[in-house]
Every structure is written in structure tokens, then in C-alpha cells.
C-alpha positions in Angstrom: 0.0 0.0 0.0 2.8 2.1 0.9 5.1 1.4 -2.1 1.4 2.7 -4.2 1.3 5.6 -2.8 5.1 6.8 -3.5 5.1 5.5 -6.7 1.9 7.6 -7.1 3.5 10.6 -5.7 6.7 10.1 -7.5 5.0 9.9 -10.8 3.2 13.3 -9.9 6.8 15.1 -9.4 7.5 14.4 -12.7 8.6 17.2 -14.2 7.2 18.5 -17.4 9.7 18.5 -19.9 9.7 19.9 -23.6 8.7 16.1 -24.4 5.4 15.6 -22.5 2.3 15.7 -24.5 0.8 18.6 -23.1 3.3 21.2 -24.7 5.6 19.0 -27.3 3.6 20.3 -30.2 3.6 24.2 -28.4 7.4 24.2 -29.2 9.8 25.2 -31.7 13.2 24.9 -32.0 15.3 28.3 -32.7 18.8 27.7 -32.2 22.0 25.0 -31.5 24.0 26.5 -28.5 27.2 24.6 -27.7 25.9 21.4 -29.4 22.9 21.8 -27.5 19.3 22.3 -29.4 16.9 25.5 -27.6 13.5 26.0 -27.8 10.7 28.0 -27.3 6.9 28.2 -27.2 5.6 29.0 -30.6 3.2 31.2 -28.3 4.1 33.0 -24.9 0.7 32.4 -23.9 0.8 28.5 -23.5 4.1 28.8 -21.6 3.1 27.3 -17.9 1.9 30.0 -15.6 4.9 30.2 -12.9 7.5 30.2 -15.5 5.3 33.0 -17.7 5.1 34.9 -14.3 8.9 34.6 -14.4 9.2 35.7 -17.9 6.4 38.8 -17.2 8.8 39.7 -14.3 11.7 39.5 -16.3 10.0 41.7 -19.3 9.5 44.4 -16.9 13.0 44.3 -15.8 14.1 44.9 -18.9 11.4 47.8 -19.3 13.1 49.2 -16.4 16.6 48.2 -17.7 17.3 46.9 -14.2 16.3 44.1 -12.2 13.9 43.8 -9.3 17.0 42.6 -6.4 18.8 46.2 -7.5 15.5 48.2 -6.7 14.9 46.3 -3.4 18.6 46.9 -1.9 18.7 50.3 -3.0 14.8 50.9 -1.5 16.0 49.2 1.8 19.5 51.1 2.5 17.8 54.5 1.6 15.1 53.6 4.4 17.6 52.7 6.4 19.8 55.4 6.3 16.8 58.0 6.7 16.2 56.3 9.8 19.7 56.7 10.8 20.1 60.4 10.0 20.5 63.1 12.9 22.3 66.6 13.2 25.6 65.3 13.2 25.4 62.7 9.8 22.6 64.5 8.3 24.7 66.2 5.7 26.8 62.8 4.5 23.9 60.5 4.7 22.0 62.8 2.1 25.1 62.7 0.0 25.4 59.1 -0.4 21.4 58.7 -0.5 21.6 61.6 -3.3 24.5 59.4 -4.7 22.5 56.3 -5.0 19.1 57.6 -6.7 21.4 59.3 -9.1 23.1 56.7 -10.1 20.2 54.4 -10.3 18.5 57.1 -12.7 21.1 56.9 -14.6 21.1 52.9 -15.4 17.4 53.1 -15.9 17.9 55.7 -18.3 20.2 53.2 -20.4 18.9 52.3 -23.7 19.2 49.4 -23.1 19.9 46.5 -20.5 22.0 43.5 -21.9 22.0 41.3 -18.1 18.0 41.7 -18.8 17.7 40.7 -22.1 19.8 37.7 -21.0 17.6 37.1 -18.0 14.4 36.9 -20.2 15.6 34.9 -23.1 16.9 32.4 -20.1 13.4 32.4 -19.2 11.9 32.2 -22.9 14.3 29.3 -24.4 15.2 26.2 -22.9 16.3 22.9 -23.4 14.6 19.9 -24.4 15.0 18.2 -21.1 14.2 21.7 -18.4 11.5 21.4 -16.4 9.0 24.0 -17.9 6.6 24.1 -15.0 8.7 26.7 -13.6 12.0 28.8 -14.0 15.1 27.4 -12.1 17.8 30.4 -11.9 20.7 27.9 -11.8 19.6 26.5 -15.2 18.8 30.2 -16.0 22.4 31.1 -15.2 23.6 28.2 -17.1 22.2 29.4 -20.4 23.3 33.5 -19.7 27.0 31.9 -19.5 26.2 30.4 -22.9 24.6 33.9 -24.5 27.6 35.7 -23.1 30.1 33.9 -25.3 27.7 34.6 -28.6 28.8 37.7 -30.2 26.2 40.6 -30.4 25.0 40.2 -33.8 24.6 36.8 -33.1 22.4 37.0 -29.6 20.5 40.2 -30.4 20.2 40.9 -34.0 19.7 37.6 -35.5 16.7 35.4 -36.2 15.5 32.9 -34.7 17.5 34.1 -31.4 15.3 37.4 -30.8 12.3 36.1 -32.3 10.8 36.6 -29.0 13.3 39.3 -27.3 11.8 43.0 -27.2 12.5 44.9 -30.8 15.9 46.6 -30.9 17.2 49.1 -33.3 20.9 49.3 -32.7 24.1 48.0 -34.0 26.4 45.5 -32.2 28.9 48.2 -31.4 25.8 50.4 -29.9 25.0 47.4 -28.1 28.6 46.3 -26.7 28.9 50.1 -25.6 25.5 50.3 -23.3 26.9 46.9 -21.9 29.9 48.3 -21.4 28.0 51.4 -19.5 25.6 49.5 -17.7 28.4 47.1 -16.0 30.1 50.2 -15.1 26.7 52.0 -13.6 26.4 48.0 -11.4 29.9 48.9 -10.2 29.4 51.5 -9.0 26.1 51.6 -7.4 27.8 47.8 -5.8 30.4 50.4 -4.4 28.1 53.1 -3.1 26.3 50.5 -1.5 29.5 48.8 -0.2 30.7 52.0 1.6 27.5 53.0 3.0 27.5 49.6 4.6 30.8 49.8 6.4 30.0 53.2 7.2 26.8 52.0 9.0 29.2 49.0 10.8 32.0 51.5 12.0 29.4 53.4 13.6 27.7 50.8 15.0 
């Protein structure tokens, strides 16, 4: 009875790969990474709902051209130090707060973010044997270590690879130069944040 009910349970865990029944004739393939084949729902719409959650996360993330973990740190330190500020640090704290939204404008005003695009394409093309129930980041970072090595042309510009990536109008040296810019913006907002920490633990 026992040995039933695992078996039962175990065949329920299954995960749903691009092979089951219910969504091998949703898919296409679009591209051969690294001797590996990737695919893709011919729709967005019959793509699972946690993983299409993912994906509509993602998408907006790359609206924003920055992701949701950048926000909440930022959101979080800035609350902090405004609870923090007195007579005496008034004047610093508002520097680095001042610091940090500028800086954070300034990667959402980037034409583009290339770690987003990556992100959602992770989310929109998998392999044959992923789990397509929902999105596992490991897996997700997997495949952005495989995009990186593409060139430009080859990730962003070409078809089938942004059949389902947001429209672009720029050239691969345009698009190497905002990536360029928006590591550079990461960097430093990493550091800003980095200081105000220590800052925070020398006074504590």
C-alpha cells in the first residue's frame, strides 16, 4: 500500500519537460548552443503560468533596464539610512542617499539593459530536457554563461534568437557600448552601497 502511494506521488513530481504531450507540439526549435538544441513556445501564452510569471517579471526588468534585487537593496538602504540620519550625519547620509538615486537614474535611463535581455531569453528558451513548470535560476544562469560567449549580432540581432526578445534598433557596437556602460553603472552603485555599509558598521 505504501510502495502505491510513493510510486503515485513520484509519478506526480514528474517534471514537465519539452517532451510531455501537453506542450511538445507548443514548441519550436530556434537555435543550437554549444551542441545543444533551444526552444521555445511558438506562443508566450501557452508557456506554464509560474514560469510565464517569471518571464512577465523579467519583461519588466528589462522595461526598467534593471532588475527587481537592485531596486529592493537600494529601497531598503535609503530607508535605512533615513532612519539613521541626525544633526551630526545629516549632511553625509544625504550625500550618499543623493548618490545612490542618481546613479540608479542613470542605469534606468540606459537604452538598453543587456544582463535583462539575458535574463528573459533564459526564461523564454530552454532545453529539451528543463522542467518547464517553472524557472530554475541555476539553469537560467547556465544558459546567460552560454549567450555571453555569442557575439552581439549573433544574440541580439539575428533570427530565430530574438524572435521573441523585445525589438531593438541598434548596432552591435551600440549594443557592446551600453553593456559596457551599464556594468560600469552595477559597479558603482555595488560600491556606493558597499561604503554606505561599512560606514553603518564603524558606527555601530
Amino acid at each position: 500500500m505504501l510502495n502505491s502511494r510513493l510510486k503515485i506521488w513520484r509519478k506526480k513530481e514528474q517534471p514537465k519537460t519539452a517532451i510531455h504531450p501537453e506542450y511538445k507540439k507548443l514548441i519550436e526549435k530556434i537555435a543550437t548552443i554549444d551542441g545543444r538544441d533551444l526552444f521555445a513556445f511558438k506562443d508566450l501564452l501557452d508557456m506554464p503560468i509560474k514560469r510565464h510569471d517569471k518571464c512577465m517579471r523579467f519583461a519588466l526588468e528589462w522595461n526598467m533596464h534593471i532588475d527587481m534585487e537592485t531596486l529592493q537593496e537600494t529601497h531598503k538602504e535609503i530607508i535605512e539610512d533615513i532612519g539613521m540620519m541626525d544633526c551630526n550625519n545629516m549632511k553625509s547620509l544625504k550625500r550618499k542617499i543623493f548618490a545612490l538615486l542618481d546613479n540608479l537614474t542613470r542605469m534606468t535611463e540606459l537604452t538598453l539593459s543587456a544582463e535583462a535581455s539575458y535574463r528573459l531569453a533564459s526564461c523564454s528558451y530552454f532545453w529539451i530536457d528543463e522542467d518547464l513548470t517553472d524557472y530554475d535560476f541555476e539553469i537560467g544562469d547556465e544558459k546567460i554563461d552560454l549567450f555571453k560567449k555569442m557575439s552581439f549580432d549573433d544574440f541580439f540581432l539575428s533570427e530565430p534568437m530574438n524572435k521573441f526578445l523585445p525589438r531593438i534598433n541598434l548596432s552591435a557596437q551600440d549594443l557592446q557600448l551600453f553593456s559596457l556602460i551599464e556594468k560600469e553603472r552595477k559597479k558603482i552603485h555595488s560600491e556606493i552601497l558597499t561604503k554606505t555599509k561599512l560606514h553603518k558598521t564603524t558606527v555601530s
